[in-house]
N, C-alpha and C positions, 0 to 999 in steps of 0.2 A: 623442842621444835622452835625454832627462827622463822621471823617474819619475812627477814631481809639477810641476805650473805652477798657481802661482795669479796669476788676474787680479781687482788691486786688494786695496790695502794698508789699508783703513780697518780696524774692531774684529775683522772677519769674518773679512778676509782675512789679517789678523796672528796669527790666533789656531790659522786653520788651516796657519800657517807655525808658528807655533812648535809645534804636533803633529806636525806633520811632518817637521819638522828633528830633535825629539828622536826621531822613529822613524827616524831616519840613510837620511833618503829623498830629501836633500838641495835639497828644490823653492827653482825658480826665483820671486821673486814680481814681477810685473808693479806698477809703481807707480800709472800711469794718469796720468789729467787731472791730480788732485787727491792727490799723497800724503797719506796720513794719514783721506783721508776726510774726510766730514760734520763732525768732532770737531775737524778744523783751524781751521774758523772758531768754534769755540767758548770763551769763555775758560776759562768754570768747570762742571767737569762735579761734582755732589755726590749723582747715583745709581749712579755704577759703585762696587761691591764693593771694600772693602779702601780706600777713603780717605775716611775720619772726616771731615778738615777740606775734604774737595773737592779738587782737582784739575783745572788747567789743561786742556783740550782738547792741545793742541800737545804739551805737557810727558807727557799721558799716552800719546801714538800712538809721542813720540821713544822712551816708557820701553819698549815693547809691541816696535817694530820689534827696538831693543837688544839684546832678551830674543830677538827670531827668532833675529839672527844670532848672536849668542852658537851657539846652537846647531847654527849651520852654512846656515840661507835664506841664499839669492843675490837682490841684490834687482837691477832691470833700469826706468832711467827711461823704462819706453815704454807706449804703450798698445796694446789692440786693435784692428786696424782688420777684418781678416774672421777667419773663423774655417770647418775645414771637417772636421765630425765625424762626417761618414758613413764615412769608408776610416778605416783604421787604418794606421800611427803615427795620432791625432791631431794637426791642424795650426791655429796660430793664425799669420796674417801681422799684423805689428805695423806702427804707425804711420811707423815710420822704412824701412819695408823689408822688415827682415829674417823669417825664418819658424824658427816654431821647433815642434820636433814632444817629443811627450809620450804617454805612454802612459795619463795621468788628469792632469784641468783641474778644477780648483775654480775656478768664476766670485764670484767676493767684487767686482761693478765699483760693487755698491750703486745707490742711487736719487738724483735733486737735487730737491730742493723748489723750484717756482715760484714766483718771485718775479714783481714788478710793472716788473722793468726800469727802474726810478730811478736815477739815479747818487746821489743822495743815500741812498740804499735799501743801496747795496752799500757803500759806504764804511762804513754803521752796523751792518753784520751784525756781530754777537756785542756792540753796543753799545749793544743796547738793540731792535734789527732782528732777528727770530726767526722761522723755519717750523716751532719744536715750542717749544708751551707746555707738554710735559710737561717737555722737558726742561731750560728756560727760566724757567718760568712764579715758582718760588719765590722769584725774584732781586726780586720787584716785588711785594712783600707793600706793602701799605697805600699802592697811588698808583695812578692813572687810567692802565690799557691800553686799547690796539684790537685787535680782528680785523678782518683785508679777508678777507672773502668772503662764499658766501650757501651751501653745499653742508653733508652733514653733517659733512667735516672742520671748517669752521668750527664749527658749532653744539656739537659738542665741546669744542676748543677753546677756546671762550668758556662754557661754564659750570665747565671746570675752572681758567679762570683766577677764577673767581670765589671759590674757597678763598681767593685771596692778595691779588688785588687790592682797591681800596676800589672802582674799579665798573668796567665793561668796558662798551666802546664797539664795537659790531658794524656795520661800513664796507660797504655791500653795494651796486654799480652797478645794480642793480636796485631793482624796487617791492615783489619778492617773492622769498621766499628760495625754491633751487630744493632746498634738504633734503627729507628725508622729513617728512610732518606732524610727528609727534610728537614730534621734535628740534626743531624749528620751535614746537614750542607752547613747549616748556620754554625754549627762548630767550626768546621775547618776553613769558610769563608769572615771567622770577624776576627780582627785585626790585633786582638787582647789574648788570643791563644795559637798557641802550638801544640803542637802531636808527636808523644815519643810510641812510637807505632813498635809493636814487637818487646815490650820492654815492662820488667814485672820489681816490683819493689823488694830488696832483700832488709833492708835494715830504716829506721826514722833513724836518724841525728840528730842529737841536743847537745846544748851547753851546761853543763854542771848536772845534767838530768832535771833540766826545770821548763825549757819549752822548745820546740821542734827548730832546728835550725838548717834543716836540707833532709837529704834523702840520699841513701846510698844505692844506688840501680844495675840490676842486668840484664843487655840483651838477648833475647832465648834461640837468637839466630845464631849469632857473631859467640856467644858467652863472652862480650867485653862487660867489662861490670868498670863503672864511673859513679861520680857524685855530681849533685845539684844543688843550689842553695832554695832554699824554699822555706816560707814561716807558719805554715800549715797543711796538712795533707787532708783532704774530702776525699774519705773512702767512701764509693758508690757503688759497688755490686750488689745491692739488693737489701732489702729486709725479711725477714718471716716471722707472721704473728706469731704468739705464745699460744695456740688454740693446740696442740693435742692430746690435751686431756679430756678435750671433748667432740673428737672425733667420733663418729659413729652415732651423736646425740644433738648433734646441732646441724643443719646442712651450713657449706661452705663452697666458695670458690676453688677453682681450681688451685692456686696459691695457696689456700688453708684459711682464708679471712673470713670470718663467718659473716656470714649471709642476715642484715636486718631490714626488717620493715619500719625504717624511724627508727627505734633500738630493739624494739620484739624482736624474738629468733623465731628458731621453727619450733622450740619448745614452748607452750603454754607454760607462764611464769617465770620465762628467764630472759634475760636483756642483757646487751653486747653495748660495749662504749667505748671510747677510747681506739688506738692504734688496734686492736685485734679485728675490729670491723672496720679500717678507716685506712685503706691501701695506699693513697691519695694526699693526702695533708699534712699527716702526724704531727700536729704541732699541738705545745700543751694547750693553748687556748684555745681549739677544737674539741679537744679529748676533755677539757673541761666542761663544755657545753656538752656534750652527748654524755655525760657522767649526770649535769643535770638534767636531762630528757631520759635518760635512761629510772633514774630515780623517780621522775613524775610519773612516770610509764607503773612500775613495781606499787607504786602508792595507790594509785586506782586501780591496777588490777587487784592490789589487796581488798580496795572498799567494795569492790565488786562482790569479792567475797566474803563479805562482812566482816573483815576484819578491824 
């Protein structure tokens, strides 16, 4: 029996391991699909706290895990496949099998940005191929980006890349965007973007396959297919949390984000941190703070019960 299980290793989940582990509570942590999270396909992160000159994605998760087990985290390559948190012990059955029961679960499994399913698309992630122009966007001061989508994550998106870029190109398979007006005026009224209306991305282009250098496009009216130059693409069509292993045991949004009070769910002993509860921000330095709330939360409810 565990005291503490946390599911998914990204900023959230690492964070509420290493709370955890220094309160000698010795949680197991689920690695998931993707160790390391969101931040593995990143190269350079230059908003997380405490690194001046920036900080590789990869090199910051290896430094963060280090620091768990230092501490005493157990880490375990598996992911969740159900989970069932109506009886007590708590039980998660994991992808390989096995089950493992815990007396509080912190869910850290975070969210994946959709992408357009290009093989060209994935190869260039983190080379110029991005689903957060916040946290993306300053690498491409003074050259021509795109957004794909029409929603208001797009419409966002594209006027904050407008600080850095010289102009932004908004890729939308429709005639009209389906955002709210008002996000929709301020796109098509500021001066740093245009609109290829009707028009869907078939291919990324690169140089040597080392970073994005345009885009290859087709009209879904015309079926003309052309090129653009462009030095980064922000795909914006949406994201969806990693919650459905625990559907049916946690309540959620209509979206699938589970639903927290501060990080409690609606189970008694389990807590949500990071991108899975967090629609809104998804930045690691968020999912890092609610990894540490999520862990304070686990700790006292454990003293509660004399543990």
């Amino acid at each position: 029996m565990r005291d503490v299980v946390i599911c998914g290793s990204g900023p959230a989940g690492l964070t509420a391991a290493i709370y955890t582990a220094r309160a000698g509570l010795s949680p197991l942590v689920l690695d998931g699909a993707q160790p390391g999270g969101q931040l593995i396909t990143t190269t350079a992160v230059e908003n997380f706290p405490g690194f001046p000159a920036g900080i590789d994605g990869p090199d910051l998760m290896q430094a963060m895990r280090e620091q768990a087990a230092r501490f005493g985290a157990e880490f375990a390559s598996a992911s969740v496949a159900a989970a069932e948190f109506r009886e007590r012990p708590l039980r998660l059955t994991l992808d390989d099998g096995r089950m493992v029961e815990s007396r509080t679960i912190i869910v850290a499994t975070g969210a994946s940005a959709r992408y357009l399913g290009l093989e060209s698309e994935q190869r260039l992630l983190g080379r110029g191929v991005s689903g957060c122009a916040t946290c993306d966007g300053s690498f491409f001061r003074g050259v021509p980006v795109a957004v794909v989508g029409g929603g208001d994550t797009a419409m966002e998106e594209a006027l904050f890349l407008t600080r850095f870029a010289s102009s932004v190109t908004v890729i939308h398979r429709r005639a009209e965007f389906r955002a709210s007006r008002v996000m929709a005026e301020r796109v098509l009224t500021h001066p740093k973007i245009q609109v290829l209306w009707d028009t869907v991305v078939e291919e990324v282009l690169d140089v040597a396959r080392q970073e994005v250098t345009g885009l290859r496009l087709r009209n879904v009216r015309t079926g003309e297919r052309f090129e653009r130059p462009f030095h980064a693409l922000f795909v914006a069509i949406g994201h969806e949390p990693n919650s459905k292993p625990f559907c049916g045991q946690l309540e959620m949004g209509e979206r699938g984000y589970i639903r927290t009070d501060g990080t409690r769910t609606s189970a008694a002993g389990v807590f949500a941190a990071g991108d899975v509860q967090d629609p809104s921000f998804r930045q690691a330095v968020t999912a890092a703070g609610s990894g540490c709330m999520a862990a304070l939360e686990a700790e006292r409810y454990l003293r509660d019960l004399g543990r």
